[in-house]
Structures are given as C-alpha cells and as structure tokens.
N, C-alpha and C positions, 0 to 999 in steps of 0.2 A: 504494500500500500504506500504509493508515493506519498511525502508531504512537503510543506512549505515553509521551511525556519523562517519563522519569523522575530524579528528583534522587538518584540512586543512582550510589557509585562501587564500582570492581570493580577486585582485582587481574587483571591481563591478562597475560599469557603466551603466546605463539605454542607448538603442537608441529608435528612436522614431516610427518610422513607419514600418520598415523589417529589419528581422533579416538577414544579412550580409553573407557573404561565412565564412566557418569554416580557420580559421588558425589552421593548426595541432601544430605548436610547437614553443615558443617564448622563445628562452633559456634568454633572461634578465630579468624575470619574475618571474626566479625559485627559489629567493631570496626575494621575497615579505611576508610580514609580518603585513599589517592593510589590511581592507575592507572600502572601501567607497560606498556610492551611491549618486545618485542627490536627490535634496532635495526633492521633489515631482514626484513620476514616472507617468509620461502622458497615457493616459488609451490604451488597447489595444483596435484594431478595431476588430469589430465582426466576419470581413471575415479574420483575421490575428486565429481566433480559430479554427484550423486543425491541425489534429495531425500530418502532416508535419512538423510543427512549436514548434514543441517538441521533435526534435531530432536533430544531426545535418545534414548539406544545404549536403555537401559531404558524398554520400549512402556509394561510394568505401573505403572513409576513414571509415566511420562508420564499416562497416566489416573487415577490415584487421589489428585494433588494435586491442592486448590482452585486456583480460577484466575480470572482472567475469562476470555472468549471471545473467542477469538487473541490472546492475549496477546503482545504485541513488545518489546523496550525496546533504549531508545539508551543504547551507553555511553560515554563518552570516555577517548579514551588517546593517543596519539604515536605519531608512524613518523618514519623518514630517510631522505630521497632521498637521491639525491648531492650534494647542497650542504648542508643546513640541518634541523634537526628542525623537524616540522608538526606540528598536533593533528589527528586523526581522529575520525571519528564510527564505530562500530561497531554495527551494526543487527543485531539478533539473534531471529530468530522463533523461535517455540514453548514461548516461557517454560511452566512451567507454573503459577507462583508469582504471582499478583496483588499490586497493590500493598494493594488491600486484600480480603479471602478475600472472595470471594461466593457462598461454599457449592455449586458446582456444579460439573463437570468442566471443565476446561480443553480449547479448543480449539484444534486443532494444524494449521496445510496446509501440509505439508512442500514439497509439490508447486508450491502457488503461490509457495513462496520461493526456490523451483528456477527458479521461471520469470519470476520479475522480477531472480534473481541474472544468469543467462542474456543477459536485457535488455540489463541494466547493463551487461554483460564486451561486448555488442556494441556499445555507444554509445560503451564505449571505444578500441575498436578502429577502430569509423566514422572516432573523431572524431578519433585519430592519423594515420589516411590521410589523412581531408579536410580537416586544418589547422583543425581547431576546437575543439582542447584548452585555447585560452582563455578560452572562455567555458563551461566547463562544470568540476568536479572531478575529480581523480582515483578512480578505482573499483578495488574488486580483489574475491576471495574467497578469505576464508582462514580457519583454524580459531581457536575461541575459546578460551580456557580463563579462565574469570571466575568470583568468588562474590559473590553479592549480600550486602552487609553487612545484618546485623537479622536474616537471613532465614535466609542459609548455604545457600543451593542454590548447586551446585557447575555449573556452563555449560559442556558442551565438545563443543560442535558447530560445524560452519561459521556465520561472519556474511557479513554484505555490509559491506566495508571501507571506505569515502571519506575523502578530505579534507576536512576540514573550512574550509570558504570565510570568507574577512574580511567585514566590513562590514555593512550591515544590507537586509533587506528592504525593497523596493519600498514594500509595503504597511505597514511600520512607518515608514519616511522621511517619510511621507505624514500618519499620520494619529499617532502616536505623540507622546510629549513633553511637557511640563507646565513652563511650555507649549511649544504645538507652536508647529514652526519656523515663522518667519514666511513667509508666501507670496512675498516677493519674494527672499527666501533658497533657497525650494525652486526656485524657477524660475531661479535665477542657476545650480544645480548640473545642474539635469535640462537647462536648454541647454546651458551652458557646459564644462561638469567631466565630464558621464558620456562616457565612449568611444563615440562613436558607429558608430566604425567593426565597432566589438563587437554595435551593434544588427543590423546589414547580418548581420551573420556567424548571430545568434541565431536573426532568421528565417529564415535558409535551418535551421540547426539544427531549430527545430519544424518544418517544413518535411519535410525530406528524413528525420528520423525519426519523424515522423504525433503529435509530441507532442497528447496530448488535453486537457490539466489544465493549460497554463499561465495562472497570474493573478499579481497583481503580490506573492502569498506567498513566489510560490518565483524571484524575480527579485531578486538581493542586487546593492548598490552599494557599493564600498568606500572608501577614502578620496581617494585617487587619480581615484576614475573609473572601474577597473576593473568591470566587468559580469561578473556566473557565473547560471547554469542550474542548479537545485537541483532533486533530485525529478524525474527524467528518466522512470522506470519505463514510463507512461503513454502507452505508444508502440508504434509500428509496426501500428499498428490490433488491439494487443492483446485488445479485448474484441469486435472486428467489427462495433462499431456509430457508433462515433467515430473520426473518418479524421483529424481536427485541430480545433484549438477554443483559441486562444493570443490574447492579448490584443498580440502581435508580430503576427499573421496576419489582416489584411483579409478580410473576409467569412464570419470564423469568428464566433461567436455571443461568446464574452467579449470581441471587439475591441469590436463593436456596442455591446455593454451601455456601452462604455466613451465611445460617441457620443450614445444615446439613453437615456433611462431605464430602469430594469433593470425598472419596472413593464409599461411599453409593451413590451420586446421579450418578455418572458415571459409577456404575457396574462393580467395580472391581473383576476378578473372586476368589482373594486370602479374599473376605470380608468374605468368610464361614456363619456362624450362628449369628452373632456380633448383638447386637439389635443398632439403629444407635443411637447417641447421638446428643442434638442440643445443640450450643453451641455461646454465643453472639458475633459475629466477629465485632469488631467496625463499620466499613461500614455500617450496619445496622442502625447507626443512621441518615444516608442519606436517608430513607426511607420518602416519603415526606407526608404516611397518618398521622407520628408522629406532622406537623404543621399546618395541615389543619383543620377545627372542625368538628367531629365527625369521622377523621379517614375518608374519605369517599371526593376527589373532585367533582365528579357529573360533573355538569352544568355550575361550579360555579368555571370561569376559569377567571384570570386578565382580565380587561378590554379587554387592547389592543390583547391578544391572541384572546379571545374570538370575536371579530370583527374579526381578521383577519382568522381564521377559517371558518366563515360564509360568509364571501366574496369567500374565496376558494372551499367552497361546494357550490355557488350558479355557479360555472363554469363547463367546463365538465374536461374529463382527456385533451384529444386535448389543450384547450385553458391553461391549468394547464404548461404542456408539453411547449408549446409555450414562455409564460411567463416567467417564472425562467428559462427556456433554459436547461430544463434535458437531454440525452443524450439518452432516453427508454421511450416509451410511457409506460411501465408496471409500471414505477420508477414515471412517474404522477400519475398513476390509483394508487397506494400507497398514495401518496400524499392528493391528491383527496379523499379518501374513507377515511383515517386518520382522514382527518380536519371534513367531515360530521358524519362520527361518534361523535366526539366529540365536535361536535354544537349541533347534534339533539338528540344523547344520553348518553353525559356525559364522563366523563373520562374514567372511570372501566368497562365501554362497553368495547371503545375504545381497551382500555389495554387487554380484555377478549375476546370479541364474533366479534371486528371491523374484517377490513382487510388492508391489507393481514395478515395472519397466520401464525405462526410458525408448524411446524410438531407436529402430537399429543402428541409423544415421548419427546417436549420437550417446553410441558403445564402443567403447574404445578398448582396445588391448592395454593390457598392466604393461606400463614404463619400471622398468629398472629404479630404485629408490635412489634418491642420493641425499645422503645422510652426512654430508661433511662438505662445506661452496667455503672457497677460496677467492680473492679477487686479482685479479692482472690486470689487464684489458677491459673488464669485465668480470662478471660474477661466472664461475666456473668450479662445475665437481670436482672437488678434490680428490676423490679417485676415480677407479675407472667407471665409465660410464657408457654405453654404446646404447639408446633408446630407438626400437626399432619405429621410424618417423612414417610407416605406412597408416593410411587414415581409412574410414569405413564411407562403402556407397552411399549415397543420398544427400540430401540438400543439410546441411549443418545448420543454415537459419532458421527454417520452417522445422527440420527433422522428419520432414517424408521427400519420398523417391527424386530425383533429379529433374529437373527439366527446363536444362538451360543447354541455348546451342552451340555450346561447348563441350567437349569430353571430362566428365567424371577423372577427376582424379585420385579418386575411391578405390580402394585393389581388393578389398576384404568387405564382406557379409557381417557390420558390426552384431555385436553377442554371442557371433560362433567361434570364435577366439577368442582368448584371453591370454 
C-alpha cells in the first residue's frame, strides 16, 4: 500500500468505543505543532473492523473535497508499552485533503484498508506464536482522532498503528551519505555487527508469510545490529499472482537481480549480445544458507517456529482463515500449505516445489551463496564464485509467456530446475 510522507503534525487523541461524526474544519488547529497520544490505546472491538470505519462517518463530505487519488498520510505520535515510551507511525487512509488540491475528487478504498489492516493484525499474531516479533514491528488498529495543521480537516476514523523501528534502511546504508560510507566500513558492519541470526529468522519470515515486495527499502539496521521487517502488507499471496519475491529468498527474482544485472534478468531489449556479468551486490550477505550449517535449512527450523508451523499444518485453511482473521480464504490456503511444507519437508521445498507458486517466468535456479564480498573495483566475492547466469522462458514483467518480436533469451523451463 503506497503512501505519502507527509511533513505534517496532528494532534492525536485515542476515543474509545466509535468513531465520532467527521468535523470538516477547525480553523484553531491550523497552528498546531507537537503530536500527543494516550498513554495506552484501548483495543478495538472486533465488530468496530469494517471498512466503514476506515474512512470518514460523512460519505457527502468524503466526495466533494479536493484530493488526490487515494490519498494516505503518515502521522507520528507515541504509545507505552510496559517499560518505556516508543514513537509510532500512524497510517491513515482516505484522506480526502491533498497536500496540494488537484481539482478533482478524492479517492477512497475503504475496503483495501480493511484488508491490508487485517494483514497486518495477522502477521502479528503469526509472529507472536512463531517467535518472530524481533524482527518485524509492532502493529495494532485503533481509532484516530487528528487535525491536519494549515488545512483543519478534523480525522476520526480507524488507522493502522506501528512502531516505529530505529536505524536506517538497507538501501540508504548502502548508497546514502556525502560522503558515502567507505566500503571497507560497510563491509566490517554487514559481516561483522548485523545479527545474523535475525537473517535465518527473516527468511523463514518472507517465507512462511509469501512476502512479495521485499528489497533492501524496507530492511532497517540499527545500531547494535539489530535487523526489522518494514512494510509487511505484501503477503500471503494477497494479489494471486506473486507467491514470494524477497531479496532474503533464493530463487525469487529481486534475490537474482541482486547476482546478475537487473538488465539481463528483466530482458532489456537494448542488452544485444553482452554475455551477462555477476557481480557481489552487498545484500547478498543477507543470504541466510551463509549461517546455517551446511548451507542447507531443511527441517531444522528454531524451536519455536518449528512448533508453530506444525500446529498450523495440523489445521485446515477454514480454521487457519478463522484464526488470524485473514481477509481470503486463498491468503489461509497460503498460509496453510506454507507452514506444512515446511514441517513435513523442510525449508528448500518450501522455498522451491511448496505453494503457492510464483509464475515459471519468475523461478529461478539456486545461485551459489556468497558469504564473504571484498571490495576493488567494486564489491566482489571473496571466494570463489561461478553463478550459473542462464534465466527462465517468459516475460519477467508480467510473469506469463513471451510475446515480444524478439527472441526469448530464456534457455530453461523456470521451476524445473533448481
């Protein structure tokens, strides 16, 4: 679910039980400048999760302010666990206010905010059974009550609540800084410092819930080392055409990009004759057969996932569905078929032959791991490395069959190799 950072602060207020009629416009408001919230937001009720309650109470006002087209906006404010206050992110769909008016109606899916909030309340729940709330945020959904300063629209509908995670992105570590960090600096952190036992945990994470969209934006490192999961929504084969696609995950297509040129694997048609090069893109050292032994998880999954996999495969999809309160019985049957793969045969099934599937076009053969990048010239495997750079039939953007009037540079039937 895309959205719109906005440099906007809002006062915040929890209510308790319904969200309230919408006030269109509070001019004494428009001058506000901190964010508060209550110290503990009281849980929402189960019959309060409709997508109703994701937009605003007034349909007439929702359509007659300017907007842009799905308008979302991030707000920040605070919550208290039991130890310590945290900053939060508060995501809020259906604005109907642009940041700047584009003369046209605003567009509202209340529906799709129901069903990636839904997501989310299950990936929290996954990930407290399966011992994997370290590497991901806290999630919740609760009501907002916010006014946008300048503007004075009054917000009081459910958001999707998070934590807000320390440290910086992947992809800002990397390429960020003026100047940017020296390369034998980046490579003493990504060996040395980041938790790697956290990477092991991540990929089962994209894994066992079919994330489709991770790249190294929404992979934060903190100071410590610690590792989080950002922008989880993208999952459970939510859109039925993407089963996984994680730059954690072998044989998924943003791992690849991350071995071979992102021209080669996408079939640019200006590639001509080039034979393709592979080349060590740091990310690679997130690869999680580099800390497993023998290169290889199997069977042989942490305790607590491993229990809680098999508890989940001993259910059906219905009851899967029921439970974590997913929003598609297809998005259980994911779910469901996931976790028994990888009870009854091991990860690299799971990852390879389980279900649901990615399209053949976008099954890739296992690269050779490299577990050790040096720099020269460039970022480069410190040992040996030979990645065999043939790619599978089919269209790589769409992920079905060819049909451009050029020759396939495809040599292999992705999924029947690995």
């Amino acid at each position: 679910m895309s959205v719109l950072l906005a440099s906007l602060c809002a006062v915040l207020a929890l209510v308790g039980a319904a969200a309230q009629a919408v006030i269109p416009h509070v001019d004494d408001c428009a001058l506000c400048f901190h964010c508060t919230a209550d110290a503990k937001p009281p849980p929402v009720l189960p019959s309060d999760m409709i997508a109703a309650n994701f937009q605003p109470q007034n349909v007439t006002h929702k359509q007659t302010l300017p907007g842009s087209h799905g308008q979302k906006k991030l707000f920040n404010t605070w919550f208290r666990d039991e130890t310590r206050n945290k900053k939060a992110i508060v995501k809020v769909a259906c604005i109907p206010v642009g940041k700047h008016a584009r003369h046209k109606f605003a567009q509202c899916y209340p529906d799709l905010a129901l069903k990636y909030a839904k997501i989310y309340l299950a990936i929290e729940k996954l990930s407290e059974e399966c011992g994997l709330t370290d590497i991901v945020p806290k999630v919740w959904v609760d009501w907002v009550n916010a006014v946008i300063p300048e503007v004075g629209y009054h917000i009081r509908w459910l958001g999707l609540w998070m934590e807000m995670v320390d440290g910086i992105s992947l992809e800002n570590l990397v390429r960020l800084g003026n100047p940017m960090m020296h390369p034998d600096d980046l490579l003493d952190i990504l060996h040395n410092k980041v938790n790697h036992k956290q990477t092991i945990l991540a990929a089962i994470f994209d894994l066992l819930t079919s994330q489709n969209d991770r790249h190294a934006q929404n992979i934060f490192i903190d100071n410590d080392g610690t590792m989080r999961l950002i922008d989880n929504e993208r999952a459970f084969y939510e859109n039925r055409i993407l089963a996984a696609d994680s730059i954690l995950l072998p044989t998924t297509k943003k791992y690849t990009i991350n071995v071979m040129e992102n021209a080669w694997i996408h079939k640019f048609p200006n590639w001509g004759t080039k034979v393709p090069m592979c080349w060590a893109n740091v990310a690679l050292l997130f690869d999680y057969r580099c800390y497993v032994p023998g290169g290889q998880m199997g069977k042989n999954l942490p305790a607590q996932v491993g229990q809680c996999v098999a508890r989940i495969s001993s259910l059906n999809p219905e009851k899967v569905m029921q439970e974590y309160g997913l929003p598609a019985i297809h998005m259980a049957e994911a779910l469901y078929n996931r976790s028994k793969a990888m009870h009854e045969q091991g990860f690299e099934y799971a990852l390879t032959q389980g279900f649901p599937r990615n399209p053949n076009p976008w099954r890739y053969k296992f690269t050779p791991p490299c577990c050790k990048i040096t720099h020269t010239d460039t970022y480069r495997c410190a040992h040996n490395w030979s990645p065999d750079t043939a790619i599978p039939f089919g269209d790589p953007i769409t992920g079905g069959p060819w049909k451009h009037d050029r020759p396939d540079p495809g040599t292999y039937e992705g999924g029947t190799v690995f």
